[in-house]
N, C-alpha and C positions, 0 to 999 in steps of 0.2 A: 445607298441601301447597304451595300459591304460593307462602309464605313459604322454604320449604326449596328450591324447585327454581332461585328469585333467587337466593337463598344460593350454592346449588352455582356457577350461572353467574356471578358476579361471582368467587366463588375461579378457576375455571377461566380468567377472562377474566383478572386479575389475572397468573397464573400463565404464561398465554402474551404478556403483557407482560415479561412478566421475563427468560424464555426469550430472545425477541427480544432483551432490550438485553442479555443476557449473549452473543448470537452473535454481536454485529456484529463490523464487519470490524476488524482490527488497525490497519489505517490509518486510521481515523476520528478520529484526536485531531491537534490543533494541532501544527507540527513547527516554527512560529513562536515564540514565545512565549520572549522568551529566560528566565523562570522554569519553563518547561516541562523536565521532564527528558527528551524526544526531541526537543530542538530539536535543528534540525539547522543549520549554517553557511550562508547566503545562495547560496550556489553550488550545492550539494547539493540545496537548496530547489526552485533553478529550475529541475531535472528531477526529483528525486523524485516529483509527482503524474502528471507525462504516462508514466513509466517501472510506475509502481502501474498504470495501465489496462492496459497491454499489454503485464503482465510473464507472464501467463499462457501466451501462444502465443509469447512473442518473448524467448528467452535471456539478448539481451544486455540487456535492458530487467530482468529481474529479477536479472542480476548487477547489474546500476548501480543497483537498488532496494540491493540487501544490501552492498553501497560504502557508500551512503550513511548507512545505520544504524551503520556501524562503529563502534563505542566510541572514544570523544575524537578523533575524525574533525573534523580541522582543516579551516579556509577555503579555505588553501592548497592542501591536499588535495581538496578536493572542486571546486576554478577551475582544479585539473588536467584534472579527471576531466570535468568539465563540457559540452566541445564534444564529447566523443566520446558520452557519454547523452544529451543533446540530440538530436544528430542519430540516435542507436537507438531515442529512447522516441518521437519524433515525424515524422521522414524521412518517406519514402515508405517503403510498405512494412510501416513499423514495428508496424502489429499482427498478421503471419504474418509476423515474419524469422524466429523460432523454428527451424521445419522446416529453414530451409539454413542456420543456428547449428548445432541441433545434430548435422547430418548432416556439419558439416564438421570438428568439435569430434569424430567417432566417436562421437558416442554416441548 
């Protein structure tokens, strides 16, 4: 009976291990890495993670997330984009800009 009820619990335990690492977050992998297939361009880099924190409440923080993911999303491109998410993912502000985004945006 002891032997059965370890049994059960090491599957179970087992089981919510797996669960856990199949939900982590989408941003958890390296955007470094230039053999990485989401590496991202040096520029892009240096706002993507301050832009992932407080893309949830703040609009322009999760457009400047989904800029940066952009398929073949150049250097060039993202040294554009750069001072403008800079200052959205980290300013003042920047984790409730959301509410006056998107009330100014109508929606």
């Amino acid at each position: 009976m002891n032997l059965r009820v370890l049994l059960v619990s090491s599957v179970l335990a087992l089981a919510c291990g797996a669960a856990t690492a199949a939900c982590s977050d989408d941003h958890d992998h390296d955007h470094g890495s230039e053999h990485d297939e989401h590496a991202l361009p040096p520029s892009c880099e240096a706002f993507h993670d301050d832009c992932v924190k407080v893309m949830q409440s703040n609009a322009k923080a999760a457009e400047c997330d989904e800029f940066s993911h952009g398929e073949g999303r150049t250097e060039e491109e993202c040294a554009a984009k750069k001072a403008e998410c800079v200052a959205a993912c980290t300013g003042p502000g920047a984790a409730d800009a959301g509410a006056s985004d998107a009330s100014a945006d109508g929606g």
